[in-house]
C-alpha positions as CSV (number, residue, x, y, z in Angstrom):
1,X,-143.2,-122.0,10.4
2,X,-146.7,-122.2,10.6
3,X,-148.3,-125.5,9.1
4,X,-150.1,-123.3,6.4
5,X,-146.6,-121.7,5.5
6,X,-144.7,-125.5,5.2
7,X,-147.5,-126.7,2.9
8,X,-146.7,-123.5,0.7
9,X,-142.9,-124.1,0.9
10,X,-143.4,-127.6,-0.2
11,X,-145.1,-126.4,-3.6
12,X,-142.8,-123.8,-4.1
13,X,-139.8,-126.5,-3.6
14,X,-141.5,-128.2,-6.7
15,X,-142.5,-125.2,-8.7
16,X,-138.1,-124.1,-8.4
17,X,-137.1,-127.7,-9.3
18,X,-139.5,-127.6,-12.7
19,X,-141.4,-130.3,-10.9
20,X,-144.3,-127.8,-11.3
21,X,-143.9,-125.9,-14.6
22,X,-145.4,-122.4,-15.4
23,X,-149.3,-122.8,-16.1
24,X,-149.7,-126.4,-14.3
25,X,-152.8,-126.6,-12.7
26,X,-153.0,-127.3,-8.8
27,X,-155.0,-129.3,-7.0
28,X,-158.4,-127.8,-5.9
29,X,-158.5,-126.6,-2.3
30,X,-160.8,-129.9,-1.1
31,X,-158.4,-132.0,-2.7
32,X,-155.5,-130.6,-1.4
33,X,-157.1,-130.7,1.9
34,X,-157.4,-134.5,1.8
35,X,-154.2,-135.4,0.6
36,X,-152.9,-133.6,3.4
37,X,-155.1,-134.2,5.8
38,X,-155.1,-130.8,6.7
39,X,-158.6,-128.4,7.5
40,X,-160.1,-126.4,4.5
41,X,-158.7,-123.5,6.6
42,X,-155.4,-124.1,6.2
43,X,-155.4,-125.3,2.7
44,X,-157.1,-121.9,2.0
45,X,-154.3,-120.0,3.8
46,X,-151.3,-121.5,2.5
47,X,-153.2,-121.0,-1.5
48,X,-153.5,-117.1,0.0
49,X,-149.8,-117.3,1.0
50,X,-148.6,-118.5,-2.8
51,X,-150.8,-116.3,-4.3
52,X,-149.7,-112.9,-2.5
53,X,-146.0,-114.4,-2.9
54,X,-146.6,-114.3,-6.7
55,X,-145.7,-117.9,-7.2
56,X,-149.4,-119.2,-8.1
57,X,-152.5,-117.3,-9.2
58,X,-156.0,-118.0,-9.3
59,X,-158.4,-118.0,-12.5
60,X,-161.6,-118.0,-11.6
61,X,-164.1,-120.8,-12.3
62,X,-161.0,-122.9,-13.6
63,X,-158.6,-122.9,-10.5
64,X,-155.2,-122.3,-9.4
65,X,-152.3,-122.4,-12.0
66,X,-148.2,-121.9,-11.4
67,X,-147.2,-118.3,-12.1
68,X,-144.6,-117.6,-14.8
69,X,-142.0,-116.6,-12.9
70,X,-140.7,-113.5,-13.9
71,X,-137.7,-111.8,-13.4
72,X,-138.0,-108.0,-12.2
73,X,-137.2,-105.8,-15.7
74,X,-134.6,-103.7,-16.0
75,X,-136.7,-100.8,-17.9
76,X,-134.6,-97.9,-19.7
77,X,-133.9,-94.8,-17.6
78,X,-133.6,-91.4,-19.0
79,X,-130.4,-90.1,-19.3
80,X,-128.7,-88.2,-16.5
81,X,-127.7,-85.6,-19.6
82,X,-131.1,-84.7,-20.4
83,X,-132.2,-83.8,-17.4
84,X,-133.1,-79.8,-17.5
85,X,-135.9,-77.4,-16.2
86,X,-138.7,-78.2,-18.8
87,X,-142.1,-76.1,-19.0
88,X,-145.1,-78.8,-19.7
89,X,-146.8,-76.6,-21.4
90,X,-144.5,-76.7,-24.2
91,X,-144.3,-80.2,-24.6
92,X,-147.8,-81.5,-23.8
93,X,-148.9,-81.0,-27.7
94,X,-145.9,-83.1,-28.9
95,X,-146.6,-85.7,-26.5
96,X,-150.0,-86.0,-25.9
97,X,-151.2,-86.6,-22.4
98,X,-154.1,-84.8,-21.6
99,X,-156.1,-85.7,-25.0
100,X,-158.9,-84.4,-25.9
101,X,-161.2,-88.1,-26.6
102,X,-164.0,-89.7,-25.2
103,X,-162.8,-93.1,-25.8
104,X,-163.0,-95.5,-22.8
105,X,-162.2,-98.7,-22.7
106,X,-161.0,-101.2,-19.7
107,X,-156.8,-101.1,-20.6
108,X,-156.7,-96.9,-20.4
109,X,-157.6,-95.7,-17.0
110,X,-156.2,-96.7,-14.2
111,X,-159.1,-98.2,-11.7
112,X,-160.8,-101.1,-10.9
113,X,-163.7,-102.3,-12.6
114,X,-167.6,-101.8,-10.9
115,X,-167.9,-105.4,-10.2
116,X,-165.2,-105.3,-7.8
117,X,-166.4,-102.9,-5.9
118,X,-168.7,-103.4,-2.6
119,X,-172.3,-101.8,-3.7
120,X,-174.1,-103.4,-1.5
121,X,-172.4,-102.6,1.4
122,X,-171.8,-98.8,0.6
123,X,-175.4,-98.3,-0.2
124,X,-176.0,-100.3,3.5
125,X,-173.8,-97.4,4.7
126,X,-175.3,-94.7,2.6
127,X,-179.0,-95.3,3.9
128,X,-177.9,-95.4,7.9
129,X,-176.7,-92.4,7.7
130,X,-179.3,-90.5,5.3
131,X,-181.9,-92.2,7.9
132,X,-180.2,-90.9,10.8
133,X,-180.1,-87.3,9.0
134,X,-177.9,-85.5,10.7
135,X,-178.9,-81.6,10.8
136,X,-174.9,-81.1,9.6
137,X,-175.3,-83.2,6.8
138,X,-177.5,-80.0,5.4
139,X,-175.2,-77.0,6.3
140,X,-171.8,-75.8,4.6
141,X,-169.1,-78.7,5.6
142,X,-166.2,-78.0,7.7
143,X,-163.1,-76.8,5.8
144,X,-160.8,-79.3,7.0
145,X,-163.5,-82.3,6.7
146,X,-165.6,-83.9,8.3
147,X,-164.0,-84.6,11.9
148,X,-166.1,-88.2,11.7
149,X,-164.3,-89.0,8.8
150,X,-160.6,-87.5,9.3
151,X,-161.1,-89.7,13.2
152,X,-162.2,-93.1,10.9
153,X,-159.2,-92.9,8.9
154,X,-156.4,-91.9,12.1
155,X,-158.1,-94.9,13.3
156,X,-157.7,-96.6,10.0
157,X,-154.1,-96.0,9.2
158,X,-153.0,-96.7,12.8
159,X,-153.7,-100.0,11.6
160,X,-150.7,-99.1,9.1
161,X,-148.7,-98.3,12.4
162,X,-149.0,-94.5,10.7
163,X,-149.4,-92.4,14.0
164,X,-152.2,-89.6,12.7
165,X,-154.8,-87.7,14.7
166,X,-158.1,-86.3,13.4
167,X,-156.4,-82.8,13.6
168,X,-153.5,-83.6,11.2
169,X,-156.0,-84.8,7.9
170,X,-157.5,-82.3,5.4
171,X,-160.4,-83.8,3.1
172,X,-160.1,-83.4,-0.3
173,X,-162.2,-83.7,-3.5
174,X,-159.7,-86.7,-4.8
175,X,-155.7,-87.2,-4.5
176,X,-155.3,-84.7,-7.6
177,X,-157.0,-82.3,-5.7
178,X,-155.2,-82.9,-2.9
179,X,-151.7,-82.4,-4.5
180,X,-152.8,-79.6,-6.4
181,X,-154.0,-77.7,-2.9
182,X,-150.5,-78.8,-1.7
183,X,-148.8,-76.9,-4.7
184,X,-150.9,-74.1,-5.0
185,X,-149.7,-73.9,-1.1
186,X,-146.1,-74.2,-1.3
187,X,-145.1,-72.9,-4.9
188,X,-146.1,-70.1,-7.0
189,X,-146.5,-69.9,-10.5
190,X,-142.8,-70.1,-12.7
191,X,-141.3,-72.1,-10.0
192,X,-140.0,-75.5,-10.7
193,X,-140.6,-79.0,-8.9
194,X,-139.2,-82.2,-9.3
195,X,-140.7,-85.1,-10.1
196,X,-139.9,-88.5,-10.9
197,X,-139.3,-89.9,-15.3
198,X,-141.9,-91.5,-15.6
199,X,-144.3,-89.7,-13.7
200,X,-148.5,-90.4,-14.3
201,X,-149.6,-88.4,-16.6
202,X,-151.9,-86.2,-14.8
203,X,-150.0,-84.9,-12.7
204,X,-147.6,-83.7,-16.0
205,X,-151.4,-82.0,-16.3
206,X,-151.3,-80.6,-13.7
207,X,-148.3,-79.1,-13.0
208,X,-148.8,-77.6,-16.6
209,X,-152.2,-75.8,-15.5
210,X,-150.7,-74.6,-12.7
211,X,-147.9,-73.3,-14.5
212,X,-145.3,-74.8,-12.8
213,X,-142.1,-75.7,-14.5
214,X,-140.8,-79.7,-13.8
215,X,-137.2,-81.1,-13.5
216,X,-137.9,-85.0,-14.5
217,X,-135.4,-87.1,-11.9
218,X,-134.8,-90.5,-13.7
219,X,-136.1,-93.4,-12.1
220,X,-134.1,-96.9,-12.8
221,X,-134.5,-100.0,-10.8
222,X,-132.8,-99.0,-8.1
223,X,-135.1,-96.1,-7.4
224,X,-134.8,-92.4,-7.6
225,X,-131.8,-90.9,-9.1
226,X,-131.3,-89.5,-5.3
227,X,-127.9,-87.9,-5.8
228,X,-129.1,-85.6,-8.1
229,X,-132.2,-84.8,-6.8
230,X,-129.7,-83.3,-3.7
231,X,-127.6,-81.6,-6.1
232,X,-131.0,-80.0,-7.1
233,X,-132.0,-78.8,-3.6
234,X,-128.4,-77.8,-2.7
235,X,-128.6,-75.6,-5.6
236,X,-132.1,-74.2,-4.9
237,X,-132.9,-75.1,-8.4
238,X,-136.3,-76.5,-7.2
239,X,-138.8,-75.3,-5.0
240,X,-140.6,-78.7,-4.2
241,X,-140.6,-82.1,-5.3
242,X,-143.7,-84.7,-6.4
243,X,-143.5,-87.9,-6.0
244,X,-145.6,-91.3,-6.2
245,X,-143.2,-93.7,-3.8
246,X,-145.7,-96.9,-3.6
247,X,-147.0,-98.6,-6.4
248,X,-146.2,-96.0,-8.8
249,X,-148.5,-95.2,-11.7
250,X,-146.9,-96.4,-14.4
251,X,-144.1,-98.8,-13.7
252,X,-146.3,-100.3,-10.5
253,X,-142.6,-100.1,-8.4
254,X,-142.1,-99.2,-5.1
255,X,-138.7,-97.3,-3.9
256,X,-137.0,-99.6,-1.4
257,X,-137.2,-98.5,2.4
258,X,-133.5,-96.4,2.3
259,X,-134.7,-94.2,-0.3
260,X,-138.2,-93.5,1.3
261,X,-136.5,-92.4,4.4
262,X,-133.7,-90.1,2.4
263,X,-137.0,-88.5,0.5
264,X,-137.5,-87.5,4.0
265,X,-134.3,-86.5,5.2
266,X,-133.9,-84.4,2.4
267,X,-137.0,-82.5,2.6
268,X,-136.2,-81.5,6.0
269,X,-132.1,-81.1,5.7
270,X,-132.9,-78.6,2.6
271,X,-136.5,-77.1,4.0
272,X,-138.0,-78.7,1.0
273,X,-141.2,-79.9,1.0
274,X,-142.1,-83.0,-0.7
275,X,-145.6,-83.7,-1.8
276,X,-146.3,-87.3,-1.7
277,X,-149.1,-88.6,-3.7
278,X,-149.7,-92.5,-2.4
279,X,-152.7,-92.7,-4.0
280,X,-152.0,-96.8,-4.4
281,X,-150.7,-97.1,-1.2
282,X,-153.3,-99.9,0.0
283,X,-153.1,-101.9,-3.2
284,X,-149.9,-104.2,-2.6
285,X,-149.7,-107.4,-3.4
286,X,-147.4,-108.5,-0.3
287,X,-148.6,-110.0,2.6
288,X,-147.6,-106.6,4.5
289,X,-148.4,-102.9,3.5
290,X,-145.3,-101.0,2.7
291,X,-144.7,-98.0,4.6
292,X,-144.8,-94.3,3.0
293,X,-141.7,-91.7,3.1
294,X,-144.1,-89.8,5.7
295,X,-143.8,-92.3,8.0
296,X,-140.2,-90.9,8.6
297,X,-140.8,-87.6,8.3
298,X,-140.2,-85.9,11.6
299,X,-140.0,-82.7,10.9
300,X,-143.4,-82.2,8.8
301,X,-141.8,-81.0,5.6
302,X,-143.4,-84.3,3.5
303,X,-147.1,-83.7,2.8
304,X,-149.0,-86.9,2.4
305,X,-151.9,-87.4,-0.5
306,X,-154.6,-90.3,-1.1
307,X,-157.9,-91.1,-1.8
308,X,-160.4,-93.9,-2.4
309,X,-160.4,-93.5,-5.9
310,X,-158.3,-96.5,-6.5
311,X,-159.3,-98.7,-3.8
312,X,-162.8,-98.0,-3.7
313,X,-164.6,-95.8,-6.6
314,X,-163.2,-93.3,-8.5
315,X,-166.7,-91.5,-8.7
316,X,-166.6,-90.6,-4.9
317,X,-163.9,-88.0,-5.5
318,X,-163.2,-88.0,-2.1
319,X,-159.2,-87.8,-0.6
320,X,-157.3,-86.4,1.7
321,X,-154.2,-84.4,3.0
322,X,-151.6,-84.9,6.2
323,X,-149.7,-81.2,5.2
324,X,-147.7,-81.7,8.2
325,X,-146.2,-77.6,8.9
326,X,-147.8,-76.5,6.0
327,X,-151.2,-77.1,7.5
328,X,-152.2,-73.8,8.2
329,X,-151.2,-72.5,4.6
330,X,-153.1,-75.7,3.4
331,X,-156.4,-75.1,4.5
332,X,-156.7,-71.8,3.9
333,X,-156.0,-72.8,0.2
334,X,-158.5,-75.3,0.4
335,X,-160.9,-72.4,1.7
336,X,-160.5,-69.7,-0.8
337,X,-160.8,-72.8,-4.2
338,X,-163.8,-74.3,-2.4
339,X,-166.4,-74.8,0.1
340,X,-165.3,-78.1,1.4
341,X,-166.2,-81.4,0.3
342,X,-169.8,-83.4,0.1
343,X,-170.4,-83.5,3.8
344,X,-173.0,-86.8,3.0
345,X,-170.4,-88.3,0.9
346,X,-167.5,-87.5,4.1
347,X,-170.4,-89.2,6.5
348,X,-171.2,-92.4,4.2
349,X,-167.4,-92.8,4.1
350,X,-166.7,-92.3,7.6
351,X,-169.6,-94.9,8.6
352,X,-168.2,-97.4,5.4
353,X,-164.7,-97.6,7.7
354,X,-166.1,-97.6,11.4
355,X,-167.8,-101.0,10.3
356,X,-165.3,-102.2,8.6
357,X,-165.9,-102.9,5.4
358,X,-163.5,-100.7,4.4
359,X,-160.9,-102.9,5.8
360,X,-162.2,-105.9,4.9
361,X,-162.7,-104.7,1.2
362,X,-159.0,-103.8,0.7
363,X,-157.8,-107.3,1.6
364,X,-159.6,-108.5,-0.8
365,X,-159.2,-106.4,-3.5
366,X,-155.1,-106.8,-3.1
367,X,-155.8,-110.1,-3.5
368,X,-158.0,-109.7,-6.5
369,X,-155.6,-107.6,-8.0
370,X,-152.8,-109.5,-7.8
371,X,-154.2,-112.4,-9.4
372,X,-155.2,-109.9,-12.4
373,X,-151.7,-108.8,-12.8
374,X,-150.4,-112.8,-12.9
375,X,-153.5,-113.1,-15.6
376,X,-152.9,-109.9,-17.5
377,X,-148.7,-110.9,-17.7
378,X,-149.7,-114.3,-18.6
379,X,-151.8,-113.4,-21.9
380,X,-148.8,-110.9,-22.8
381,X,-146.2,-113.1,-22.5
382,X,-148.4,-115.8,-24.5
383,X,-148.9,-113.0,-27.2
384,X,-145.8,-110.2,-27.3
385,X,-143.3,-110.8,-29.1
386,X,-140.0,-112.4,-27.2
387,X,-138.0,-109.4,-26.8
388,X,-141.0,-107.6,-24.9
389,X,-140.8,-106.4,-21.1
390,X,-142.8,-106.7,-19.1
391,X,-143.3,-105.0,-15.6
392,X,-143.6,-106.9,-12.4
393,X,-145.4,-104.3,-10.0
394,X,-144.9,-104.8,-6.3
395,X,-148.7,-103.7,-6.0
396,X,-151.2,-101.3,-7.6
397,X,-153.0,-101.8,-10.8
398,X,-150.7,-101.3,-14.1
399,X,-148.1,-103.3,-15.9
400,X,-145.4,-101.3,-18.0
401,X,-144.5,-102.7,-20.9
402,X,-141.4,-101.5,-23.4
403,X,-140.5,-103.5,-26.8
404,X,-137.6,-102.5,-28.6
405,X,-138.7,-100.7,-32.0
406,X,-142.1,-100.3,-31.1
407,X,-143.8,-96.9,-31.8
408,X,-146.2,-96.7,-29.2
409,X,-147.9,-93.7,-30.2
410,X,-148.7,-95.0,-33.2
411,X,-149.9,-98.3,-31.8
412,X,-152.3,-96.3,-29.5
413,X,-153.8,-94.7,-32.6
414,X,-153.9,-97.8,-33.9
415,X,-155.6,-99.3,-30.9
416,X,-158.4,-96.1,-30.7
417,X,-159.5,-97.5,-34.1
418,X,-160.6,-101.0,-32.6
419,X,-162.0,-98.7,-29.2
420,X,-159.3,-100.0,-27.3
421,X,-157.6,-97.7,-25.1
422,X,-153.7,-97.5,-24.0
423,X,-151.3,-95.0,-22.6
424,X,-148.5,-94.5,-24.9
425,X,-145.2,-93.8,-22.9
426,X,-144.9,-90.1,-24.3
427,X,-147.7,-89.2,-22.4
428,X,-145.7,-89.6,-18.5
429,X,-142.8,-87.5,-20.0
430,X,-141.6,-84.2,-21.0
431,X,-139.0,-85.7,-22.7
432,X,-139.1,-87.9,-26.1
433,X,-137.8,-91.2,-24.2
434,X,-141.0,-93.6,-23.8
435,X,-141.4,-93.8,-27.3
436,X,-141.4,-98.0,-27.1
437,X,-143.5,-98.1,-23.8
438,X,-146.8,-98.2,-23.1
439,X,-149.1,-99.1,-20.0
440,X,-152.3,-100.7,-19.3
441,X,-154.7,-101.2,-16.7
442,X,-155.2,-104.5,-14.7
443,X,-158.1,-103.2,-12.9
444,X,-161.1,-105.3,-14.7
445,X,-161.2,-109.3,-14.7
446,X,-160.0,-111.3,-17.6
447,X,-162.6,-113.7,-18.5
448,X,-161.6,-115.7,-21.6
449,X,-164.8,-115.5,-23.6
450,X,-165.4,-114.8,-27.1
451,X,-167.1,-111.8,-26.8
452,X,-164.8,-109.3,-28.6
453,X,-166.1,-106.6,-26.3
454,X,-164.5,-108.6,-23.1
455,X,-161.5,-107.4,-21.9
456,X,-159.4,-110.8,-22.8
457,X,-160.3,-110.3,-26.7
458,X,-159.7,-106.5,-26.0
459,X,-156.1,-107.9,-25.0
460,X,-155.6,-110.1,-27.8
461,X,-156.3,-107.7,-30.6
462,X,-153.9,-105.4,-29.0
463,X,-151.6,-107.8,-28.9
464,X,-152.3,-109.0,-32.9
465,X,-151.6,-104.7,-33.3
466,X,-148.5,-104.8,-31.8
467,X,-147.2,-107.9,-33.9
468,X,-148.6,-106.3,-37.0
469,X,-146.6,-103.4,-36.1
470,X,-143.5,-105.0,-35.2
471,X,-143.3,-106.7,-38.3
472,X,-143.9,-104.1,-40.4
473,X,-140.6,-102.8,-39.5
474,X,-138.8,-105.7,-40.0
C-alpha cells in the first residue's frame, strides 16, 4: 500500500475497535503531519482517502470528525403482486408529483447549491468565447450539437474508459429532454414502458404527458427485480424500459455491475431498447466512477441520457444523447420539436471542458458532496426518531428516508407551512406504497447557525415536525 493508504488503514483500525467513536474529532491535517512525520501531501491524501471511503467526514471551519457508520438499509419493496400496467395519468392527482407550488426551499429539488458551483471560471470561459465571436455562434445550431462540444465530451468520457466519438452524441436541452426525445423516438402514444418503484418523479411526469402507460419493476437492495422485467419483454408486454442505474434519484443506489450488464443483454436478446437516464453518473462518492449499463451495450439497443444539470447548473439546460441504432430516428425527433440547442451555451461548455475545469470541478464536488451526505445523516440520526432509516447513497445528492407510521404526505404539508420543502414518497409512485418515505436534497452546505432560514435549522424544524407527528399517533 501506498504510505498515504497505511496511515488511513491505521485510523480506520481504531475507528472498528471503538478506539475512535462516531463524532470524535481528528487531528488537524498539520498536526497529523507532525506526528507522523509525514508531508502535508500525504496527510491530505490519506484524509481524501477516509473521507471518499465514508469512514470520516469533514465540517467545515471545525474539522474532521468519525462518520457514524451506517449499515446499508434494507428499504421496503413493492410487492411483486401489485405489479400491473398503470396509466399515470390516473394516479398523478392522488399522489401528487407534479404540483402545482412555487415553494422552494434547499431540501426539495434535487441540485447543488450556487456556491458550489465554479462562476468564476464559467464566466472566464463564457467571455473567450463571446470575444472570439465565432460567425456560427449567430446562425441556426446544428441538429445534433455542436461538434466542439459533442468532441469535448468523447474526450471527456474516455476519461470514464466509455469509448464515444463526436458522431455518436446528440445535444439536448437537459436529461429530461433528452429521454423524452428518446421516447417520443421509440414508443408511441398507449404503449407501455417499464421503469423502476421508485422512480424520480419527473419522469412519472413525463411519461404521463406523453401518454405513455408505466409497468413499475420493484427495486429492493439487491437491485432490479430482473426476472420479471424478462418475463415482461418475453411477453411483449412493454415496449421500452426507463431506468436511472447510478446514483438513482431517490434512494441514491447504484445496481451492482451483474445487473448493469443483464440491462444490456436484455435489451439486445429481446430488441428492447432501454433508455438510460445517468443524469448523476459523475457524482459518486467512491474513489472510482462506476460504469453505466451502456458501457456493455454492444449491440446499440441502450440509449444513454445526461446533462450538467446536476454536476454543474441546472439553469444551463444543456444534455445530451448516445441513441446508439436509434440515432437516425433520434435526431430527426430532435429536428421536428426544435431547432437545436443554444449554440453560445454548446460553445461556453465545450471551451469549460477543453480547459479542464470541468474535470477538475467534478472531483471536487464528489468530494463536497459526500461530506454533505455524512453531515445531512448525522443531524437525522441526532433528531429522527430511533426506528427511522436512513439511506446510504453510493453517490449523487439525496438521502431516502422511511419511518414506520409516518404519513409523509401529510408531513410535507406540514413542512410547506414552515417554507420547507420535501418530496413525499407518493410522489415517485403509481402505486400507494411510499406512504412512510420521503427524500431530501443534500445539495446545499449545512452550516450550523441560528439563522432559521439556514438550511441546518431548516433540518431541525423538519425534524421537530416529524416527532410531533410521530407522537401524535402514538
Amino acid at each position: 500500500m501506498a504510505l498515504y493508504e497505511t496511515l488511513a488503514q491505521h485510523y480506520i483500525d481504531d475507528i472498528q475497535a471503538q478506539r475512535l467513536p462516531a463524532g470524535s474529532r481528528l487531528p488537524a491535517l498539520r498536526t497529523m503531519a507532525k506526528q507522523h512525520q509525514i508531508s502535508m501531501t500525504t496527510a491530505t491524501k490519506a484524509y481524501d482517502y477516509l473521507q471518499q471511503t465514508g469512514w470520516i467526514y469533514a465540517q467545515p471551519q471545525s474539522g474532521y470528525f468519525v462518520a457514524n457508520q451506517l449499515e446499508a438499509t434494507t428499504f421496503p419493496s413493492l410487492d411483486i403482486k401489485s405489479i400491473e400496467q398503470r396509466d399515470p395519468k390516473r394516479f398523478a392527482p392522488l399522489n401528487g408529483y407534479n404540483p402545482a407550488s412555487a415553494l422552494f426551499s434547499p431540501l426539495g429539488t434535487s441540485m447543488i447549491a450556487p456556491e458550489l458551483q465554479p462562476s468564476i471560471a464559467l464566466q472566464r470561459s463564457i467571455k473567450r468565447v463571446t470575444q472570439r465571436a465565432e460567425k456560427h455562434l449567430f446562425q441556426y445550431p446544428e441538429t445534433q450539437g455542436d461538434k466542439g462540444l459533442r468532441s469535448a465530451l468523447a474526450e471527456h468520457f474516455r476519461h470514464h474508459n466509455l469509448a464515444f466519438s463526436a458522431a455518436d452524441f446528440v445535444i439536448t436541452n437537459g436529461c429530461i429532454d433528452a429521454v423524452r426525445l428518446a421516447i417520443e423516438s421509440v414508443t408511441k402514444e398507449g404503449d407501455t414502458i417499464a421503469i423502476s418503484s421508485p422512480c424520480f418523479s419527473g419522469l412519472l411526469d413525463l411519461l404521463s404527458a406523453l401518454s405513455r402507460k408505466v409497468i413499475e419493476i420493484p427495486v429492493s437492495d439487491k437491485g432490479l427485480d430482473l426476472d420479471h422485467l424478462e418475463t415482461l419483454m418475453q411477453q411483449g408486454l412493454i415496449k421500452a424500459s426507463l431506468f436511472s442505474t447510478s446514483n438513482m434519484n431517490p434512494t441514491g443506489m447504484t445496481l451492482p455491475v451483474e445487473q448493469k450488464q443483464a440491462l444490456a443483454r436484455l435489451a439486445a436478446q429481446y430488441n428492447t431498447p432501454m433508455i438510460e437516464d445517468d443524469v448523476y453518473f459523475e457524482l459518486s462518492h467512491q474513489k472510482q466512477h462506476t460504469l453505466p449499463a451502456k458501457y456493455w451495450d454492444k449491440e446499440g439497443y441502450v440509449i444513454w441520457c445526461g446533462s450538467f444539470s446536476k454536476t454543474l447548473a441546472a439553469g444551463l439546460r444543456l444534455g445530451w444523447c448516445v441513441p446508439g441504432r436509434y440515432l437516425t430516428p433520434y435526431i430527426k425527433q430532435h429536428a421536428l420539436t426544435s431547432f437545436g440547442v443554444n449554440g453560445l451555451i454548446q460553445s461556453c461548455m465545450a471551451e469549460f471542458i477543453n480547459t479542464g475545469e470541468y474535470r477538475s470541478h467534478v472531483n471536487k464536488i464528489r468530494t463536497v458532496l459526500n461530506q454533505h451526505i455524512h453531515l445531512y445523516q448525522q443531524c437525522l440520526i441526532e433528531h429522527l426518531p430511533e426506528q427511522a432509516k436512513i439511506s446510504t447513497p453510493q453517490g449523487g445528492i439525496v438521502l431516502w428516508v422511511q419511518i414506520p407510521s409516518l404519513n409523509a404526505v401529510q408531513l410535507e404539508k406540514e413542512a410547506n407551512k414552515q417554507g420547507i420543502d420535501i418530496r413525499s414518497g407518493a410522489c415517485f409512485s403509481t402505486h400507494d406504497f411510499y406512504h412512510d418515505c420521503f427524500r431530501l436534497n443534500c445539495g446545499w452546505p449545512l452550516d450550523n447557525t441560528e439563522d432559521k432560514h439556514s438550511t441546518y435549522q431548516q433540518l431541525i424544524s423538519l425534524c421537530d415536525i416529524i416527532n410531533r407527528l410521530i407522537k401524535a399517533k402514538t
